[in-house]
N, C-alpha and C positions, 0 to 999 in steps of 0.2 A: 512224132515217133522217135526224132533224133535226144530229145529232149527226155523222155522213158528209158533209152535205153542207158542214158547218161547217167541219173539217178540210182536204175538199177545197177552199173557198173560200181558208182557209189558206196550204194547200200551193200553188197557182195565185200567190197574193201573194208569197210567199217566192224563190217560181221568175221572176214577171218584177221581182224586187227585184234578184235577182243576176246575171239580163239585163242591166238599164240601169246595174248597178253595171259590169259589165264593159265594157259600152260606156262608159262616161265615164272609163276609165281608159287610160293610156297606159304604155308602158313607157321609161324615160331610163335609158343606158347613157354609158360613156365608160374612158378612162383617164387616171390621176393620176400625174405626174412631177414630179421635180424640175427648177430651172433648168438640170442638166445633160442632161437627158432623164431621168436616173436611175427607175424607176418605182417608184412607193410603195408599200410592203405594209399593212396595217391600217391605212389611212385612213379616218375617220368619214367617211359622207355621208349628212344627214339633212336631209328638210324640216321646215325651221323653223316652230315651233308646233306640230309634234305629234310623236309615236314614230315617224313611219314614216323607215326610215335601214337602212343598210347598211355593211357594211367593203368596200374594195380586199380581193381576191386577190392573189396573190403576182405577178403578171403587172399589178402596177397597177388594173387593170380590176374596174369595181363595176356593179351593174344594181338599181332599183329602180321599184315603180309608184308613178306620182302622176296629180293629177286630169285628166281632160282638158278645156280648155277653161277652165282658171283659172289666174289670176296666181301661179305657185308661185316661192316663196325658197329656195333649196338652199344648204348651207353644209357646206363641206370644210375639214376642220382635223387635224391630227398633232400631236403632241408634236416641238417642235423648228421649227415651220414658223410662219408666220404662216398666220392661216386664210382662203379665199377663196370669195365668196358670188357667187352671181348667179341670176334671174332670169328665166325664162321662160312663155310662154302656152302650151298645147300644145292642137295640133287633136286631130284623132282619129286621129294615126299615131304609132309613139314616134318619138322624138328620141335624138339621138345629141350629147354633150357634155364635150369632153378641156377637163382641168385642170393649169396648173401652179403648184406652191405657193412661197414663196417661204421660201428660209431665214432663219432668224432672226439678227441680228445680234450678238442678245444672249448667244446659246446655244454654246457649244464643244462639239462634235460631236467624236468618237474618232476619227482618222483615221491611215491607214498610210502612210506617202511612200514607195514604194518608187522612183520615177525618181530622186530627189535629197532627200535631209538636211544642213543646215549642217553638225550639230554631229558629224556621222559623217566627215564629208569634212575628209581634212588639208589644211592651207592656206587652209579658208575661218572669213570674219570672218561674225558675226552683226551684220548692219547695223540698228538701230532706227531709220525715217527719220519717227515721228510730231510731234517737236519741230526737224528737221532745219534750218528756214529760221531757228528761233530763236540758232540758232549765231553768235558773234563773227569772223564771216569776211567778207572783203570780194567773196567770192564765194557763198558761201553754196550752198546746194543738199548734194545729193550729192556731188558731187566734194569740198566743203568739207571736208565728215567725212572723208572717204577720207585728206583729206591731212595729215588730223590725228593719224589710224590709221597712214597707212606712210611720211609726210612727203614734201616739195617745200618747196626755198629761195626759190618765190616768189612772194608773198602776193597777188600781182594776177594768178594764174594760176587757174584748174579743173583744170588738168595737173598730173599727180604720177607720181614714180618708184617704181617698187618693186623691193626689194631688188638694188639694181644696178642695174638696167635703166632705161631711156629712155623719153619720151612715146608712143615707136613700137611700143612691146614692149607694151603694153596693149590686151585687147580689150573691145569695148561691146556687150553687147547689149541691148534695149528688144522685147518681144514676140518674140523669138525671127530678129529682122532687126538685120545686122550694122550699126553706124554709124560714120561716119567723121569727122575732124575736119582743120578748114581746112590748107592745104599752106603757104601763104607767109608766116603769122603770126610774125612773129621776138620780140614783146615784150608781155606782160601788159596794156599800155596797149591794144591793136589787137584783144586776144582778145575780146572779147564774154563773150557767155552760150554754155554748154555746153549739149549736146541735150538732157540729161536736166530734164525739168520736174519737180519734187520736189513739186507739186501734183496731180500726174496719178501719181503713183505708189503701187502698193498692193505691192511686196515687193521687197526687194535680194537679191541672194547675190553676195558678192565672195570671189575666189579668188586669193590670194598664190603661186601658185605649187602643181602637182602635181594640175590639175586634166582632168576626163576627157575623152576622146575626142569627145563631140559638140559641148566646143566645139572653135573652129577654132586655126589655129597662127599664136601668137607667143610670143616666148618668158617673160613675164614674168607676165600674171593675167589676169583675167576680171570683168568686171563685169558682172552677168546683171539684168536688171531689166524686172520686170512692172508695166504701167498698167493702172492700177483699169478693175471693169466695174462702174459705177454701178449701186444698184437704188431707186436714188430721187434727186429732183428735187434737187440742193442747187450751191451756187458759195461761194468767197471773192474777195476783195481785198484788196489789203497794198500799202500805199503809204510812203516814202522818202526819203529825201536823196538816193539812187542811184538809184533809182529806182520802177515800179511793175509787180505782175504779180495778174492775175484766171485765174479758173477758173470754169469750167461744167461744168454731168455732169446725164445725166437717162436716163430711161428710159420708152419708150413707154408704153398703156395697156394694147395685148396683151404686155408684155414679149418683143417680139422683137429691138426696137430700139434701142441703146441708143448713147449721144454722149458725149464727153467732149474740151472742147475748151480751152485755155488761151493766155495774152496775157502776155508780157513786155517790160517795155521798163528797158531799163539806161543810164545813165551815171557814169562816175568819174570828172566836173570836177573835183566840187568834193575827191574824195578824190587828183587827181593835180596839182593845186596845190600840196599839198607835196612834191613832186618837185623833187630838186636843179636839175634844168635850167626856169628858169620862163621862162616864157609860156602863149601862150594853144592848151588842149586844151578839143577839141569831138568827144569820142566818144558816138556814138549806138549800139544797139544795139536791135533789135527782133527777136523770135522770137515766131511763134505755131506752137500744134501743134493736129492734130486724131484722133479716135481715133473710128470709127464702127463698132459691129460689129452682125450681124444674125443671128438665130435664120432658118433658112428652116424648119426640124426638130428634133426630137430628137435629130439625126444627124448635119445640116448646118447649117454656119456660118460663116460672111463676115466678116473684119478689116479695115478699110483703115486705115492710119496717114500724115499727109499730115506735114510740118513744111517751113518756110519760116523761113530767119536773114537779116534784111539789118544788117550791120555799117560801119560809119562810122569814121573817123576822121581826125582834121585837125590840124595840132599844126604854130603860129607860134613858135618857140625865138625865146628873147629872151636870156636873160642866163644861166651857169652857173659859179659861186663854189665852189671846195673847197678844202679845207686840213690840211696833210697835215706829218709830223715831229716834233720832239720838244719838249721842255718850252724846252731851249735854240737849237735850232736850227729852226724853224720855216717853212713858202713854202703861197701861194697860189696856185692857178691857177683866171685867169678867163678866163672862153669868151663874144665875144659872137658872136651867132648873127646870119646874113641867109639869109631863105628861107625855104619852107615842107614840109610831109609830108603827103599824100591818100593813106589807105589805104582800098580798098572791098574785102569780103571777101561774097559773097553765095551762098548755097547752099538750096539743094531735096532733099528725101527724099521716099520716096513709097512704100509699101510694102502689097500686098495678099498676104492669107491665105486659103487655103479648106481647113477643117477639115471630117473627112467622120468616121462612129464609124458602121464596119459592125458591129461589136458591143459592149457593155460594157467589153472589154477589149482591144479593137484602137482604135489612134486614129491620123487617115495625115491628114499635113498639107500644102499645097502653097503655096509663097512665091514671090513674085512682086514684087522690089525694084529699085529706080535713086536714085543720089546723083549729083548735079551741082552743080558748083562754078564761080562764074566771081571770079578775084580779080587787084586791080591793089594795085601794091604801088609809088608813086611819087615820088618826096621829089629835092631841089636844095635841097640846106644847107651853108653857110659859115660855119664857125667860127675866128674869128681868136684866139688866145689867148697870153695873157701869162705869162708868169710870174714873181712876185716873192718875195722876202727879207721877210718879217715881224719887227718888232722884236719880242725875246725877254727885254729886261732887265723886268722887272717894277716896278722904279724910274721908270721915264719915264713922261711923260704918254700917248706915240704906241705904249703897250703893244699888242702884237698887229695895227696898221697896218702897211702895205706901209711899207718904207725906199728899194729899189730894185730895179730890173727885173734879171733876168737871162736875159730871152731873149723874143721875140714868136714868132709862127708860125700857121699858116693850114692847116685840113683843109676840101677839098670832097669832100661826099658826095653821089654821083647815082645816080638806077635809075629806071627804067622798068621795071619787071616785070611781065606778064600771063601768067596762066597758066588756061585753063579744064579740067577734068574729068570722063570719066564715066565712071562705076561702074554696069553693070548685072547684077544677080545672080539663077537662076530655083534654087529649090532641092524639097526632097521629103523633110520627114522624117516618120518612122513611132515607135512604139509599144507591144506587146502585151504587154500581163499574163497571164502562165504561174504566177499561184503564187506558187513560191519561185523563180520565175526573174522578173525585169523585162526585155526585150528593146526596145533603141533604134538605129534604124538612119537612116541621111541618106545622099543624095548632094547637090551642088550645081555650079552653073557659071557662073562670075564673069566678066566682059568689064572689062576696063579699059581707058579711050582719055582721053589728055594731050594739048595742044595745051601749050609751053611756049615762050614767048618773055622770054630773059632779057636784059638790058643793065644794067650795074653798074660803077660805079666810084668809086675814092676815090683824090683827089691830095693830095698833104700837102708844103706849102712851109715851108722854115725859115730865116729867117734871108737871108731871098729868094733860096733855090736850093732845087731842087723832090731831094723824098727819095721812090726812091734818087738819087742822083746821080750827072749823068753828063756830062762838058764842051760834048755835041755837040746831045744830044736831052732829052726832055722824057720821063721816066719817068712811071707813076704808081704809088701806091702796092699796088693789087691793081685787074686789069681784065678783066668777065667780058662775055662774050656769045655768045649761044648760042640756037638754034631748033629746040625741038626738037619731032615729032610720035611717038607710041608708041601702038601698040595692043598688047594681048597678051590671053591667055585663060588662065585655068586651070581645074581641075576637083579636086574634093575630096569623101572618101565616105568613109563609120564606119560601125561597129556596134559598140556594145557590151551586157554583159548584167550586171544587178545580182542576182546571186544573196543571199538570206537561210537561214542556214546554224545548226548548233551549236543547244540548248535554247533555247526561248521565242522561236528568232531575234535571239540575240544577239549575232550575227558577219552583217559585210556586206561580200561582196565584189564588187567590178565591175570586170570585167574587157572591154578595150577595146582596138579599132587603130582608125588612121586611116591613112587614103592620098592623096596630095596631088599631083598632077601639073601643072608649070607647061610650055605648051606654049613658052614666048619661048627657053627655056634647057633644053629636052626633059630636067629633074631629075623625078625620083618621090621623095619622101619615104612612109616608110612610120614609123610611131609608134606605138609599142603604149604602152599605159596601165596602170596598175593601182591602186587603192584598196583600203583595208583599216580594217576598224573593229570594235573588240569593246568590249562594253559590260557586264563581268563580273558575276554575279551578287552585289554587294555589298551593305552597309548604306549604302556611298557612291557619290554619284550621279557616274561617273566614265567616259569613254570615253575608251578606246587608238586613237593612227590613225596610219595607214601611208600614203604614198602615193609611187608612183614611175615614172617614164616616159620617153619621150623627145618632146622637141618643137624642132619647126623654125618658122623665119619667113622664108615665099619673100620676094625682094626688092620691096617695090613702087617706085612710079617714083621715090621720095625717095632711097629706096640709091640705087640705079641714078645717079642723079645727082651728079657731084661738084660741087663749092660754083663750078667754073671753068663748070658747066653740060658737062662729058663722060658720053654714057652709057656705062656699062656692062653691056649687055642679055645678057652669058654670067654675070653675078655667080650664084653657086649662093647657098643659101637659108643664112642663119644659125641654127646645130642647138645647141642643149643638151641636158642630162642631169640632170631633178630627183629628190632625195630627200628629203621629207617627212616628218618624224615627230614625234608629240606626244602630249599630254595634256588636257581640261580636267574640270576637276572642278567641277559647282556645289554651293552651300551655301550655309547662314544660318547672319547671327552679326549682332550688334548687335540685338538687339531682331526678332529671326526676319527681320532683313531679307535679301532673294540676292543672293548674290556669286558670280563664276565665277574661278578659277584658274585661267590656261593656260598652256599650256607647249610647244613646238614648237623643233627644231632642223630646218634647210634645209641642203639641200650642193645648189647649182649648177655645172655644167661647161659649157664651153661652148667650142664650135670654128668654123669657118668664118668668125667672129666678122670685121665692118666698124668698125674705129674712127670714134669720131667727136669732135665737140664741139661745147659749147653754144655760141651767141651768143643769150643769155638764151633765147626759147622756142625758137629756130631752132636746127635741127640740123644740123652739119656733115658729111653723112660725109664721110673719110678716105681717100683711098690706097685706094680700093675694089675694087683687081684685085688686090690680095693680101689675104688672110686668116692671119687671128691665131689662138690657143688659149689660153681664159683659164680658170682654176677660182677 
């Protein structure tokens, strides 16, 4: 009996032990993702200081009991991730607790590109832009390199040709929003800073030519460029002779939020003092950008991109010396200058995105852009200039001094130029991953509207009779004016699909059209695409590529425009015809160091084609109501 009731005393203890144990216990639930949403499988989540822990499920999602009523530490970590702790009290209900982890910077992850590969796609360059500002250029940046890569004759420019082509034949893009560059800039002196901030940027892909359908049409290349998505606190500054530029980036504490904002300021006194023509240059130049994007989900997320250029320039010509002929027969000609040059050049971007990801593999984006320009372009300069006979005997004292004149003369240059711009563009591209298919699809629709008020002219006296010459009247030597206003619209839409094909997926093909309708000059272009890449199963690290297409470039208001200020608003759009093809092989040699061999042949065609010509950055077109055929 004594023995009964012992047991039953017992068994009573045991039973309201696991009462008050259940009551003090709560249950914390949640789900664990990456910064992309992506949700994590086999993630540790354990309170710290004891065994009690669990893994994620395949759905992200883990459940465990902790105390109720106590300060518990909870700590989530993966391999590949940094790990994330926090915190809670819990009453007597569970709680509910999402986590996102953040990648690690240090760790290289295996990853598939199926939208786009450099080294698969013919015509594009592998840009490294980590040391980019360290480059011997007086522009520096990205476009510095570029033009080191495909060249440009002019060293005080960001502008560069390629393969033939002109400053206008080149497209930009910076987070998937097109940009644009100033209209009345004629000379290196006046250009400023280019949009691209080489501080805010985390990846280039430059395309020479043969590239795919979703980007837009011009006929020459592509320069595609993503700005960093901060995940930590950090900035620099780099200060100059030329100038100076800072960076900021950070990132909230719930990482939804993240900034990244940058400051430039430029000038090239002191590098445009040694310019043949001297006096006094006072070019300023200031650029800031900003970059704000925002997690609202998993799902959903917010870009806005701001940028702001105000450009200066001012330039008193004084004196300009050259000397020109041969060992024996030798002349100078000296220019003195009266007057001055005010060039203001000021533009605005502004660019909003909303990325929405109904599932894993669908991703649907909507762009919401406007470029506005307002630029005066004003100068009253008189140059009187001489010309003389340099002594050439090497005997005399007065070696190389003027001996006597053989002619005076006088050129006035005037303009008044203002021109203001606006560019607004609503666009919609998409995404879905099928596999061995990649499907990308866009439409967009662009507004264009010019205000243009041009007046220009240059008289040239010789000999005090003005050229050309005429007994009666007063020629000059070229005189423009003109007022012009222009709206127009157009509309443009793709799709293309990156198929992975052949063993192991060692053939890529993408196959792509575009369609392009401008409503000013009711033209449709239509441009099919094609890419091609195989990567053979060798001992050598070696890909084949192929690329070929058709591309056009609708006119915008610079064709349209001849140098007299005539539009042309029935001009149809300038079409070529590219072929693509090459090689690159990488390797180590010198001490296991890598090297890549490339190798690429281009054939260009090209019809409807508008002549032009330079005057240094400023572009001439030509005789714009007839068209040419060039290969």
């Amino acid at each position: 009996m004594h023995c009964t009731k012992y047991f039953l005393g017992l068994l009573v203890l045991c039973l309201l032990s696991a009462t008050t144990r259940a009551q003090s216990t709560v249950t914390l639930s949640g789900t664990i993702t990456d910064e992309d949403g992506h949700k994590l499988y086999q993630v540790s989540v354990i309170e710290t200081g004891t065994d009690n822990g669990t893994l994620t499920d395949s759905n992200g999602r883990y459940q465990m009991v902790i105390p109720a009523g106590e300060k518990t530490t909870i700590r989530a970590s993966s391999l590949g991730y940094e790990f994330e702790t926090f915190t809670i009290r819990a009453a007597q209900q569970d709680l509910t607790r999402d986590v996102v982890l953040q990648q690690l910077l240090t760790v290289l992850t295996e990853i598939e590109i199926k939208d786009q590969s450099i080294r698969s796609q013919a015509g594009n360059m592998e840009i490294n832009t980590q040391k980019v500002n360290e480059l011997p250029s007086t522009v520096g940046g990205i476009e510095g390199l570029l033009k080191i890569l495909v060249g440009s004759n002019n060293e005080l420019t960001s502008q560069y040709t390629v393969r033939g082509g002109n400053f206008d034949e080149n497209l930009v893009y910076v987070n998937d929003f097109e940009i644009y560059r100033p209209f009345l800039v004629r000379s290196g002196q006046q250009e400023g800073l280019s949009f691209v901030n080489s501080d805010l940027v985390k990846g280039v892909n430059f395309s020479v030519g043969g590239f795919q359908s979703r980007f837009g049409d011009k006929l020459s290349s592509v320069l595609d460029v993503s700005y960093n998505r901060p995940r930590k606190f950090a900035g620099s500054v780099m200060l100059s002779f030329l100038g100076a530029q800072a960076h900021l980036e950070g990132i909230s504490a719930n990482k939804k939020l993240s900034y990244l904002f940058g400051a430039r300021q430029k000038s090239n006194q002191y590098l445009l003092q040694s310019q043949p023509t001297k006096g006094q240059y006072n070019p300023s130049f200031t650029d800031i950008q900003g970059l704000l994007a925002y997690k609202f989900s998993s799902k959903l997320e917010m870009e806005f991109i701001l940028n702001y250029a105000r450009n200066r320039f001012s330039f008193l010509p004084q004196k300009s010396e050259s000397a020109f002929g041969l060992v024996n027969e030798a002349y100078k000609l000296v220019t003195l200058f009266n007057g001055q040059e005010k060039d203001q050049f000021d533009s605005r971007f502004g660019g909003l995105s909303l990325s929405y990801r109904p599932s894993e593999k669908t991703k649907l984006k909507l762009l919401f852009s406007g470029f506005q320009t307002n630029e005066f372009e004003t100068y009253d300069l008189e140059g009187e200039y001489g010309l003389y006979a340099l002594e050439s005997d090497l005997g005399k004292e007065n070696f190389g001094q003027e001996i006597f004149s053989l002619g005076t003369g006088k050129i006035h240059d005037y303009a008044r130029n203002y021109l203001e711009a606006l560019v607004g563009t609503i666009a919609h591209k998409g995404s879905h991953d099928a596999g061995q298919h990649y499907f990308q699809w866009g439409i967009e629709g662009t507004v264009v509207k010019v205000a243009d008020q041009l007046m220009e002219w240059q008289r040239r006296d010789s000999a005090g009779f003005s050229q050309p010459y005429h007994p009666q009247e007063v020629f000059m030597a070229r005189s423009y004016k003109a007022d012009n206003e222009l709206t127009y619209t157009k509309a443009a839409a793709y799709i293309q699909d990156n198929i992975l094909m052949g063993p192991n997926n060692n053939m890529t093909l993408n196959l792509g059209i575009r369609g392009t309708y401008t409503f000013l000059n009711e033209e449709l272009l239509i441009s099919p695409r094609i890419q091609y890449s195989l990567k053979p199963n060798w001992d050598h690290d070696i890909v084949f590529r192929l690329a070929t297409g058709l591309y056009a470039q609708p006119a915008f208001y610079r064709e349209m425009r001849s140098p007299e200020g005539i539009l042309n608003t029935d001009l149809k759009a300038q079409k070529s015809y590219h072929i693509a093809t090459g090689f690159d092989y990488n390797l180590k040699m010198l001490d296991d160091r890598p090297f890549k061999l490339s190798f690429e042949d281009f054939y260009k065609s090209l019809w409807d084609s508008v002549p032009y010509e330079y005057d240094n950055l400023r572009i001439h077109y030509l005789d714009n109501i007839h068209t040419r055929h060039y290969d």
